[in-house]
C-alpha positions, 0 to 999 in steps of 0.5 A: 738814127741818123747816116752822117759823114763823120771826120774822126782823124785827118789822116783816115778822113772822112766815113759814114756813119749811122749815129743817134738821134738824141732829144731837140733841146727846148728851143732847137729843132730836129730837121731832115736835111733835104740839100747840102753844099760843099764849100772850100772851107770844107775841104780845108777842114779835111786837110787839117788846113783849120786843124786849130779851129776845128775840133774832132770828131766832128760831122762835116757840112755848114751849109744846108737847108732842112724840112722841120722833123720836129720842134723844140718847146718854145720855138715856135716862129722863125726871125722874123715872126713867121710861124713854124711848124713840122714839115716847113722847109727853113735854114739855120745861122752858126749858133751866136750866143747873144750873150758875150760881149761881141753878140750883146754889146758890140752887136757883132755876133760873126765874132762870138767868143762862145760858137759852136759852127756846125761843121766845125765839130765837136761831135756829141753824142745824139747831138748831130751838127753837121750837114753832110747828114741825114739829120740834123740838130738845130741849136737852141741859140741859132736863129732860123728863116723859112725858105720862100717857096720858089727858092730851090732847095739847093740854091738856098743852102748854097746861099747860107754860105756864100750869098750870105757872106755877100750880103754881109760885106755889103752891109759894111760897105758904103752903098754902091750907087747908080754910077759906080764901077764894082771890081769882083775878085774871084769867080768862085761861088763867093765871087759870083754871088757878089757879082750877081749881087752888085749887079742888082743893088745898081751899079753902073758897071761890074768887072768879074775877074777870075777863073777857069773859064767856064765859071766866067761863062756861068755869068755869060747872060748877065750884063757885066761890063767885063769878065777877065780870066786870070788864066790868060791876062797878067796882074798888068793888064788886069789892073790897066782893063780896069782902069781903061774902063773908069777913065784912068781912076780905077773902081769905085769898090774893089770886093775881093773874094779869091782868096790868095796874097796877090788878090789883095795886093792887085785888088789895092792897084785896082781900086780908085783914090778915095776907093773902098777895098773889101776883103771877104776872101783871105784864108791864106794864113800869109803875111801881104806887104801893104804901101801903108803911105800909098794908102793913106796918100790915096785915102783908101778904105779897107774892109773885112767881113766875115761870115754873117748874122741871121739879118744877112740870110733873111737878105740873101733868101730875098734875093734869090726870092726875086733874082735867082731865077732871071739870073740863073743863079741855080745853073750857075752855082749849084753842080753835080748832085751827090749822095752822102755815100759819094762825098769824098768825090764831092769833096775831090770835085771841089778841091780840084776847082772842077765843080762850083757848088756840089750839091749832096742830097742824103 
């Protein structure tokens, strides 16, 4: 038996329930969940924002990291061939086919036409997928990672969502170079972890710009070359720091992870000619004006990214293996720690921006 947070109906929301444990499927894995984090999407799954993608019942949570209860027959080391075994502390990519056109021959797994997201639902019986539980079911079609020893348990749930969307969207990016200026927009846990990220892969300057303040403040001891609160600046003045700071270009990259229509539009106005603009945060539903001829006349580069194969986690756990702890990564990500019994103020605390990543421990 397992005590999981279950969302039956939208209107009722989410409550705990004690469900039952079914068989590991040959290939998959039973673990206990030491640390889960709430992400934005979350909440949108419980306000029925992703009412057409998500499938009720279903057991909410996608980020987690778990100690291995038991193994599946066959599974026997992780991605990238370290052995595994009963008591090893791992975490686990959405489960890509591998066998759809997009998985197989585009070698583009984030868009499988087959996933089943954890969190996302549905919910079979014995088979928990969520989370926001005491266990959960690994499927036999994700990959798995061992978690280094010196990365926190909540740090590296926080990074399943968050970093590794991150380390996604740079890998679709050209490289950034020593001499390149790098716009963040948002100053969310996407938004941090991007900033944390561009700073270490060498760019001469990264501008973080967002709010509240107190998340910009998170970043104080890091060496940005600017944090620019949108709470007390216009989209002029932003556009204009930034260009006073390139010597009038504009950035070299603009990573925009915010989230709302005006973030891309100023993002555009950001970002130099000739300039690469990538998108990872736009989940509005809206449709944004874009100056198709300014765009071409300035030779722009626009790309997206969406959430991230297991190559992206075994590069996000590198990373908080080296950096997390000179940066601070885990203060200034991880929140509040809550008990599955309190997630609905979890789930309060994020909607209503006061926490960056709260942590449910069930």
């Amino acid at each position: 038996m397992s005590r999981a947070v279950v969302l039956a109906d939208y209107a009722d929301g989410p409550a705990v329930e004690t469900l039952e444990l079914g068989p590991v499927l040959p290939g998959g894995a039973l673990v206990r969940i030491d640390a889960a984090t709430v992400c934005g999407t979350d909440v949108h799954i419980c306000d029925g924002v992703f009412d057409q993608l998500a499938r009720l019942p279903l057991i909410l949570g996608h980020e987690g990291t778990g100690t291995v209860v038991e193994l599946g027959a066959g599974l026997k080391s992780d991605a990238v061939g370290e052995p595994l075994r009963p008591g090893d502390r791992i975490v686990w990519a959405h489960n890509w086919c591998g066998r759809c056109y997009f998985c197989a021959v585009a070698k583009q797994p984030t868009l499988c036409e087959n996933t089943m997201g954890y969190g996302w639902g549905p919910y079979e019986e014995g088979a928990v997928n969520g989370t926001f539980s005491e266990h959960l079911h690994v499927s036999p079609d994700s990959r798995v990672l061992r978690v280094p020893e010196g990365v926190t348990s909540p740090l590296a749930s926080a990074a399943t969502c968050a970093l590794r969307t991150v380390m996604h969207a740079l890998d679709r990016m050209p490289r950034i170079r020593f001499s390149d200026t790098v716009v963040v927009l948002g100053a969310g846990p996407v938004g941090v972890m991007a900033a944390a990220a561009a700073l270490r892969s060498g760019a001469n300057q990264v501008i973080l710009i967002g709010a509240p303040g107190s998340r910009l403040a998170a970043t104080e001891a890091w060496d940005l070359a600017a944090r620019i609160d949108i709470d007390e600046t216009e989209p002029g003045e932003r556009i204009e720091a930034v260009r006073s700071m390139t010597a009038g270009r504009g950035a070299d990259f603009v990573i925009e992870c915010a989230g709302p229509p005006d973030a891309f539009t100023e993002g555009m106005e950001m970002v130099r000619a000739g300039g690469t603009l990538m998108v990872v945060g736009q989940a509005h539903g809206k449709t944004v004006p874009v100056p198709t001829t300014a765009m071409k006349v300035r030779q722009l580069t626009v790309r997206t990214s969406l959430s991230a194969d297991i190559s992206h986690f075994h590069d996000a756990l590198r990373f908080l293996d080296r950096h997390s702890v000179e940066l601070g990564l885990e203060s200034a990500v991880c929140s509040n720690t809550y008990s599955l019994d309190q997630v609905t103020d979890a789930l309060a605390a994020m909607k209503a921006g006061a926490e960056m990543k709260p942590v449910i421990v069930p």
